[in-house]
C-alpha positions as a printed Julia matrix, in Angstrom:
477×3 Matrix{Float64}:
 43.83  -39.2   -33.09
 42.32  -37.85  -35.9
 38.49  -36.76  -36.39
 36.36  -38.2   -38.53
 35.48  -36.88  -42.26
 32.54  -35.17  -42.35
 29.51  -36.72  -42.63
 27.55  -36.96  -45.56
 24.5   -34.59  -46.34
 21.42  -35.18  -45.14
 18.15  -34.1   -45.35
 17.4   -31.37  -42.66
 16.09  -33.02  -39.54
 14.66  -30.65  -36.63
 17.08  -31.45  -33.68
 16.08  -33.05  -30.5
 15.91  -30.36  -27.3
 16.59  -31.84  -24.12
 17.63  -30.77  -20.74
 20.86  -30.17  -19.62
 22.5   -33.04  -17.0
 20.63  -35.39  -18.74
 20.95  -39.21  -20.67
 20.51  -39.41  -24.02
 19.67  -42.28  -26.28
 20.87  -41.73  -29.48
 19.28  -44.82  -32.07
 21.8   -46.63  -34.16
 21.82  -48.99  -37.2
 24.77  -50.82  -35.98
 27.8   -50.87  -33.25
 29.22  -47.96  -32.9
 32.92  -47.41  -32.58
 33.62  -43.67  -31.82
 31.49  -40.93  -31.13
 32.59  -37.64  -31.29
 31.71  -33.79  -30.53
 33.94  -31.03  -32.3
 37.37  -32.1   -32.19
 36.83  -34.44  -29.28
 36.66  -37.83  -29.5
 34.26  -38.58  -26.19
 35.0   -41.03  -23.61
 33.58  -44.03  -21.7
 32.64  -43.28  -18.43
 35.15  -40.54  -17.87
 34.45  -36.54  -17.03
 37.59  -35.02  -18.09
 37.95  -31.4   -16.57
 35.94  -29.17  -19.34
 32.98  -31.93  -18.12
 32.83  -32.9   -21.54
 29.43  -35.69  -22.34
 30.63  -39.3   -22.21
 29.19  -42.56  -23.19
 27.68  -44.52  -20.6
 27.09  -47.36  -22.52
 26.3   -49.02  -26.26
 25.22  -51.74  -28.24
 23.66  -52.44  -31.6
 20.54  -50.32  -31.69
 21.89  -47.38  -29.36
 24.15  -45.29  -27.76
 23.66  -43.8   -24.33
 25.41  -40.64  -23.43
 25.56  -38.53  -20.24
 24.73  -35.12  -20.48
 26.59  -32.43  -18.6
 26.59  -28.87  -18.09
 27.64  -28.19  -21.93
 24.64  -26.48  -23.37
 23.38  -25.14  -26.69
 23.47  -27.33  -30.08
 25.72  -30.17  -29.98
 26.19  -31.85  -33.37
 27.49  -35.64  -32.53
 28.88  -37.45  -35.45
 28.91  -41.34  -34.55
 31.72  -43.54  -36.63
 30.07  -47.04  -36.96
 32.18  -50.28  -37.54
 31.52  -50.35  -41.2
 33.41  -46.84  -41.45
 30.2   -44.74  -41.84
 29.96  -41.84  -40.59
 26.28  -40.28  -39.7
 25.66  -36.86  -37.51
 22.61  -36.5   -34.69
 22.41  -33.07  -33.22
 20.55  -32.17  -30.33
 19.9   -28.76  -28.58
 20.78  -29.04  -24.83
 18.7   -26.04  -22.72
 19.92  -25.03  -19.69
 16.71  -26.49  -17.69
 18.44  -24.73  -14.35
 17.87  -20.97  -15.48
 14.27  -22.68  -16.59
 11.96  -25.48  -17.39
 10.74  -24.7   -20.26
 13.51  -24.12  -23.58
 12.16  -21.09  -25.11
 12.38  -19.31  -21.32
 16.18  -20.79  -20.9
 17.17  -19.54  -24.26
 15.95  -16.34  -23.62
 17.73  -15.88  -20.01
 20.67  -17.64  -21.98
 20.74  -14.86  -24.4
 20.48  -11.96  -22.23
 23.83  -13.41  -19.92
 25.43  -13.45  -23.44
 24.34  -10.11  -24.49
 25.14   -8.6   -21.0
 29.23   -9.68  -20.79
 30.82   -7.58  -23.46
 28.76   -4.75  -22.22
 29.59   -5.58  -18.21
 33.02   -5.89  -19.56
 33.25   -2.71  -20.69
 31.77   -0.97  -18.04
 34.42   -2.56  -16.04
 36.79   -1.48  -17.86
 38.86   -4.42  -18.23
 39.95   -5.59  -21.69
 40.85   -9.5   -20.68
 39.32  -12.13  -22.87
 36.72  -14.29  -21.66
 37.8   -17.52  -20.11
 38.74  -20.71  -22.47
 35.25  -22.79  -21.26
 33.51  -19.39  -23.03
 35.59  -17.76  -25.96
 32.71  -19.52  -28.69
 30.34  -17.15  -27.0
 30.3   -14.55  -30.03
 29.25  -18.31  -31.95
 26.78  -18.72  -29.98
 23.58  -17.6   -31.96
 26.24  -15.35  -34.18
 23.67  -12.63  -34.96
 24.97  -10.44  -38.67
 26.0    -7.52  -36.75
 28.28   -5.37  -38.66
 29.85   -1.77  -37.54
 28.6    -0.32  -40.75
 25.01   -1.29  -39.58
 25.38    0.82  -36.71
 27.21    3.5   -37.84
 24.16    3.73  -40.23
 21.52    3.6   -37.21
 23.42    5.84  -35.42
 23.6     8.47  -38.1
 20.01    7.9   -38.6
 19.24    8.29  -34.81
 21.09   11.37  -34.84
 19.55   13.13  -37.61
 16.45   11.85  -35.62
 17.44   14.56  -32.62
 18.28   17.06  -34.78
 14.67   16.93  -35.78
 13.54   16.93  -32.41
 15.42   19.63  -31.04
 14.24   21.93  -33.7
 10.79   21.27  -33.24
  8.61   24.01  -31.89
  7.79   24.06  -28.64
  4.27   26.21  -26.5
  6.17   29.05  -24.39
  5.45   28.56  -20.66
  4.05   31.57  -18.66
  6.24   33.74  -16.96
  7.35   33.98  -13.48
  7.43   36.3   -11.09
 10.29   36.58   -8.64
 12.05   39.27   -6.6
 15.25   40.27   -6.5
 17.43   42.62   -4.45
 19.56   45.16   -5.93
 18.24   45.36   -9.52
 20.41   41.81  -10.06
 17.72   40.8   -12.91
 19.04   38.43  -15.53
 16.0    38.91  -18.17
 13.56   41.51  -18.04
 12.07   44.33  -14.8
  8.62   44.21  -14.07
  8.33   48.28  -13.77
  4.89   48.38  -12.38
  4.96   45.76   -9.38
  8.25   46.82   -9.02
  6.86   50.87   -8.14
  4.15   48.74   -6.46
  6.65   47.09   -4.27
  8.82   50.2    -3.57
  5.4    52.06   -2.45
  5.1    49.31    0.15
  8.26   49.9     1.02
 10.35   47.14   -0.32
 12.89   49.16   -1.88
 15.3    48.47   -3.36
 13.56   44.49   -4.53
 12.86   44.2    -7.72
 10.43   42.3    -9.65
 11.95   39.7   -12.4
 10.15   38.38  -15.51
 12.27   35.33  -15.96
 11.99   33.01  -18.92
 11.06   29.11  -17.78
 13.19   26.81  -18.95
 12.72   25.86  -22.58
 10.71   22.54  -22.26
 12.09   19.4   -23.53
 11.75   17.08  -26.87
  8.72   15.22  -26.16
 10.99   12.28  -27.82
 13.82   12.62  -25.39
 13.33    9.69  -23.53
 12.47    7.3   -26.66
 15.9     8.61  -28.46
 17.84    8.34  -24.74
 16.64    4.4   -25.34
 17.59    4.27  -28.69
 20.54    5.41  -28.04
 21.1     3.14  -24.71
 20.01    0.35  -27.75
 23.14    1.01  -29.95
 25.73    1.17  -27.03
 24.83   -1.99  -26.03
 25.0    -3.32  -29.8
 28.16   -1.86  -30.36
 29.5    -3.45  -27.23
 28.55   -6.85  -28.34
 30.72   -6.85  -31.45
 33.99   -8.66  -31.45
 36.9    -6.52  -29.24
 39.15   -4.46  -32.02
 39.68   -0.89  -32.54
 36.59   -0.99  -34.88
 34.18   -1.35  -31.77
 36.43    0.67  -29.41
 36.13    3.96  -31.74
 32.69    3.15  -32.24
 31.94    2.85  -28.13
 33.57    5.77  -27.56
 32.37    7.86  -30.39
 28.55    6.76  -29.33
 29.06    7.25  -25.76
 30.67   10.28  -26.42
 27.28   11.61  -28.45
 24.55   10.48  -25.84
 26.45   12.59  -23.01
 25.06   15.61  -25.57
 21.66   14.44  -25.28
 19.9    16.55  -22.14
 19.25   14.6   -19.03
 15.01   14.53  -18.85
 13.06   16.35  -16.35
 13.25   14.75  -12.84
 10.09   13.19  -11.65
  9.13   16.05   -9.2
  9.34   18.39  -12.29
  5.37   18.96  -13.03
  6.69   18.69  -17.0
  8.12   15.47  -16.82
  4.52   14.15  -15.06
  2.11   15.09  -17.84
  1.06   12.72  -19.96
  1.85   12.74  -23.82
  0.8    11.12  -26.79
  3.73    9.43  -28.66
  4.58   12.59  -31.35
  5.87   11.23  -34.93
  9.91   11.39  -33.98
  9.1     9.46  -30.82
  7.7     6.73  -32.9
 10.52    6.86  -35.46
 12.78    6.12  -32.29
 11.12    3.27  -31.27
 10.83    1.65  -34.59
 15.04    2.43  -34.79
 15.65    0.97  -31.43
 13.65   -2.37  -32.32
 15.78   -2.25  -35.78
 18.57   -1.92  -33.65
 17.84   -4.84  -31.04
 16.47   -6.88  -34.33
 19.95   -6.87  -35.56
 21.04   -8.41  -32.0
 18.55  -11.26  -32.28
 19.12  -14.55  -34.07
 16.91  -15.5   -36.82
 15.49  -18.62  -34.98
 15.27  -19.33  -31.02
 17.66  -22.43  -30.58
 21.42  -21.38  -30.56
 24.37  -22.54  -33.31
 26.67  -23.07  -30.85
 27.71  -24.72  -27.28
 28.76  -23.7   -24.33
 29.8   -24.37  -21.2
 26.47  -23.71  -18.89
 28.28  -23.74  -14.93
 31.31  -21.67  -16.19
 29.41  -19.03  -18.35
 26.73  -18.69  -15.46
 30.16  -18.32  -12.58
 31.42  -15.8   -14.63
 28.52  -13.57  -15.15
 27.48  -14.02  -11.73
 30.79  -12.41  -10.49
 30.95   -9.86  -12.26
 27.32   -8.55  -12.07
 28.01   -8.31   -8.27
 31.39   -6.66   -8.78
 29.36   -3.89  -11.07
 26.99   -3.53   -8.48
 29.07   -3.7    -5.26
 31.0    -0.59   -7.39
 33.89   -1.95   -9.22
 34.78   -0.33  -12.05
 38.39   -1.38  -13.58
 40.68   -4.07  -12.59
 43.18   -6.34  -13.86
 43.64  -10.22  -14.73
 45.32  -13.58  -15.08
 44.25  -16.69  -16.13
 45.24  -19.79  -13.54
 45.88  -22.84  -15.09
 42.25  -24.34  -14.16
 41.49  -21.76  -16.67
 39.85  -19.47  -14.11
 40.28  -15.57  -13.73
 42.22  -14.26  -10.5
 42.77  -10.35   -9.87
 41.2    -7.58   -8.29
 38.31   -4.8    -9.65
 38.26   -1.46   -7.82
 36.66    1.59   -7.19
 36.46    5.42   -8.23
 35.88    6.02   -5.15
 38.68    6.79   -2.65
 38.45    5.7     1.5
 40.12    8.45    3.35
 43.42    6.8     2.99
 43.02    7.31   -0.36
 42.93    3.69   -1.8
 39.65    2.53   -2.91
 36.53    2.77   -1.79
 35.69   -0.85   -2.54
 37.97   -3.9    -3.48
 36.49   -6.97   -5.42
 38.85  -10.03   -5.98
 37.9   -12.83   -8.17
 38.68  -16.72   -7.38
 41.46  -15.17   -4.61
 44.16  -17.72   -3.85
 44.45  -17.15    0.23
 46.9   -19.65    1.62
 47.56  -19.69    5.29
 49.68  -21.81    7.96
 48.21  -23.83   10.46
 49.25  -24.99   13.89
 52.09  -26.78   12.26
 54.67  -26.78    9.07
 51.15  -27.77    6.66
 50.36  -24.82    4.46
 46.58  -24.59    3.01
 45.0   -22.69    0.15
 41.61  -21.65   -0.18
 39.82  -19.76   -3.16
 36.47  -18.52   -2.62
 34.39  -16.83   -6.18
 34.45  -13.34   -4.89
 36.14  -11.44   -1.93
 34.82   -8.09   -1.57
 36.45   -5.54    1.04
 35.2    -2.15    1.85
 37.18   -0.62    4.79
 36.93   -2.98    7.51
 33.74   -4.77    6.13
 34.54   -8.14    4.5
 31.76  -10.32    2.05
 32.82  -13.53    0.5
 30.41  -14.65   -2.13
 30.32  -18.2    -3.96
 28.23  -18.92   -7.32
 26.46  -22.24   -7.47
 25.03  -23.54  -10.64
 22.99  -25.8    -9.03
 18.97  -26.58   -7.37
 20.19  -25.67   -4.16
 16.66  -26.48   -2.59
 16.49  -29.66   -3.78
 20.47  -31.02   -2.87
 20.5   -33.48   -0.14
 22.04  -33.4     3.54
 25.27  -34.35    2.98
 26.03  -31.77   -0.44
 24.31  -29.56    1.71
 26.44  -29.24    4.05
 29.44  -29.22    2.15
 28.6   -25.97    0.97
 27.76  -24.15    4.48
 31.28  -26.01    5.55
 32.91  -24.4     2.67
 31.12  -20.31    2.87
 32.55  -20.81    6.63
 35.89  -21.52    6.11
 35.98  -18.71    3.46
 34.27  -16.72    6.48
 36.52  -17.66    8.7
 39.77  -17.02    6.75
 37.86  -13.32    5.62
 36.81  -12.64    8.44
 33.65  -11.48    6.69
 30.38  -10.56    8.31
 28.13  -11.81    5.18
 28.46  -15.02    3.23
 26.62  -15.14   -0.01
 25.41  -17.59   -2.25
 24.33  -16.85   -5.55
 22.44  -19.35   -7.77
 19.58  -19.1   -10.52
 16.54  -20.44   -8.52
 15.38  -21.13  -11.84
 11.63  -22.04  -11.37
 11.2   -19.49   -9.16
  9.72  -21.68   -5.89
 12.31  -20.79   -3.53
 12.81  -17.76   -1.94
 14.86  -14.88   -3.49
 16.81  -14.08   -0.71
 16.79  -16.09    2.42
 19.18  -14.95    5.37
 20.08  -17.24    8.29
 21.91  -15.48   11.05
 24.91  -17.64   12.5
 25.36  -18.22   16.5
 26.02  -15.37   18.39
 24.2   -13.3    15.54
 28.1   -11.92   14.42
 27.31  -13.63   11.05
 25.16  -14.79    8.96
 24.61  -16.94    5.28
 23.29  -15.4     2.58
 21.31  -17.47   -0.44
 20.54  -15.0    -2.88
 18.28  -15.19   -6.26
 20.48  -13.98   -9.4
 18.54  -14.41  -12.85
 19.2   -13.07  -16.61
 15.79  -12.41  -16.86
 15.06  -10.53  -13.56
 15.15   -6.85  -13.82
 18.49   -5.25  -14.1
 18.37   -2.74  -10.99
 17.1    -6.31   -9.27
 20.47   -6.91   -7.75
 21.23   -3.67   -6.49
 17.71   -3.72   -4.8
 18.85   -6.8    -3.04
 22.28   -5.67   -2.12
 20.83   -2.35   -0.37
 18.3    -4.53    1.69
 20.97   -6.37    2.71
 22.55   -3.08    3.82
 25.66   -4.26    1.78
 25.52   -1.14   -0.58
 23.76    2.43    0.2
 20.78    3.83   -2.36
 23.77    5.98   -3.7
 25.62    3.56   -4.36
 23.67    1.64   -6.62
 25.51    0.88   -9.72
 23.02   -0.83  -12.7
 23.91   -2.55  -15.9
């Protein structure tokens, strides 16, 4: 069938913003024969498997669509009977990550921003499921690789500056040393001193402190933390691979700051004038990443982009660094992220399978399959983890408990200790993490709080209270 023609220009109308899973009225002049979004002619009371919107019903004055999990700005062009064609957009927020749009935009921004850079911390150069590749279309923000080769030239000529500023010399310290083994200078005279006590054969050594650092250290360590995370958002090509490497490459050169037991690191500073130069390059740098207005260009699929991001977060934080893919014909990923870390056996450490296809026999010739979001494994310990999209305080009995049936079975098959459930908890009214231990106390469930907004070390935090992950083991975006 073929689409429409375009419709004719009109005059610039602000769209309509409404919440996602919603129905929509859209006001006609006449009967309408075909609606349509994209490419897609929608249907009549049908939810095909991308969940595209479909009409619920028509007549002369309206037509009423259903709303699904397809968020973002959705431009519907509506074919009437006399052959005209006219266009109504509306912007759909995703009212489950909040209530109120500009909130949901803004957590819907950072999950976009996050997944090229979670990507390639993973290490794992698949594309991003079908339901998500018009992610980069999003809010398409004018980022070019000359723009940051520019700011990163700039931010380096920045710590040249630094570096070479002049910095108070500390005092000197004594210390003693046997032998005469003195790397910098002898203290003659409490050295005699000492020997007349009869310490011989200490001496005394003047060392030099350490040279103190840049007072702008930690504003260029986030400027620079700024343009890896703009470089990683650009489209995947050797252009941004040569530019991610050559940029993380330069910020291992950078010093690591004084830790905070170091008395230097403690004292408070006034921001010097290269310390404010940073900071106005790192907001140029995170300008460049932000769209010119707050409502999104594009659409896309809310449930699927929120699965996705949810999995891998926790395979990031549970420790999984690399890993390999496929994509099943339901358009979902399947493989396995891993560790650096070796067990004694020398495999790794940890083990993170995505949407794992574990089929087992029963008591007779029947055969089942079940696939559970995550499986992670860690030497004996087992956690299956599902992602739910969804206001899991306010589902009733029955979806209720086809959700505990389901984290059991995966339990059960696992034979995991911890089953998780991730979802938004959007308006924040429910508790972040909520644990219900299982008869005999061998098990328990899991519901757990995951948000774009909350902090990022947030999940690890959780993870380690859950004693699922030591403090040393706490990987952050």
């Amino acid at each position: 069938m073929t689409p429409p023609a375009p419709a004719q220009p009109q005059a610039p109308v602000t769209p309509q913003v409404v919440a996602e899973e919603r129905t929509l009225v859209l006001p006609t002049s006449e009967w309408i024969d075909e609606v349509w979004l994209g490419e897609q002619r929608l249907a009549v009371l049908h939810v095909d498997r991308m969940r595209t919107p479909y009409i619920e019903e028509q007549n002369a004055r309206s037509v009423t669509l259903r709303l699904t999990d397809w968020v973002g700005r959705l431009p519907f062009r509506l074919v009437g009977e006399s052959g005209r064609v006219t266009t109504q957009e509306v912007v759909v927020y995703p009212s489950k990550l909040a209530r109120d749009p500009i909130t949901a935009f803004a957590a819907l921004s950072r999950m976009v921003a996050e997944l090229p850079e979670l990507q390639s911390r993973l290490r794992f150069d698949g594309e991003l499921p079908d339901a998500l590749r018009d992610l980069d279309h999003l809010w398409a923000p004018a980022l070019r690789p000359a723009d940051l080769h520019d700011l990163a030239a700039r931010a380096w000529r920045l710590w040249q500056v630094a570096r070479r500023q002049p910095h108070p010399s500390g005092r000197f310290a004594e210390r003693r040393v046997v032998g005469g083994q003195v790397p910098d200078r002898v203290d003659w005279n409490r050295t005699l001193d000492l020997w007349g006590r009869g310490d011989f054969p200490q001496h005394v050594a003047l060392d030099l402190p350490s040279p103190p650092l840049p007072a702008a250290l930690p504003a260029l360590r986030r400027l620079w933390q700024a343009l890896e995370e703009a470089a990683a958002s650009l489209p995947p090509g050797p252009e941004r691979t040569d530019l991610l490497a050559r940029l993380h490459h330069t910020a291992h050169l950078l010093p690591r700051p004084h830790s905070p037991e170091d008395p230097a690191a403690a004292r408070p500073t006034r921001p010097d004038p290269v310390t404010r130069q940073a900071e106005r390059l790192t907001e140029e740098v995170r300008t460049l990443r932000t769209p010119a207005g707050g409502l999104p260009g594009g659409h896309v699929r809310m449930a699927e982009l929120y699965e996705f991001w949810a999995q891998i977060r926790l395979a990031r934080a549970l420790g999984a660094v690399q890993g390999e893919f496929v994509r099943t014909g339901e358009g979902l990923y399947t493989g396995t992220l891993t560790s650096e870390d070796q067990a004694e056996d020398g495999a790794p450490a940890v083990r993170v399978s995505l949407n794992p296809r574990l089929t087992f026999g029963g008591v007779s010739s029947l055969w089942q399959t079940l696939q559970p979001d995550l499986l992670a494994l860690s030497g004996p310990q087992a956690l299956v983890a599902e992602v739910k999209y969804r206001p899991l305080d306010r589902l009733g009995s029955d979806q209720q408990r086809e959700i505990n049936d389901q984290l059991l079975k995966y339990m059960g098959l696992a034979h995991a200790h911890t089953g998780l459930i991730l979802w938004p908890n959007g308006d924040g009214e429910a508790e972040r993490l909520l644990i219900r231990d299982l008869p005999l106390g061998r098990s328990r469930f899991v519901r757990l709080r995951l948000h774009p907004l909350d902090p990022p070390e947030q999940l690890g935090r959780d993870l380690q209270a859950l004693g699922l992950i030591s403090p040393e083991e706490r990987h952050e975006l």
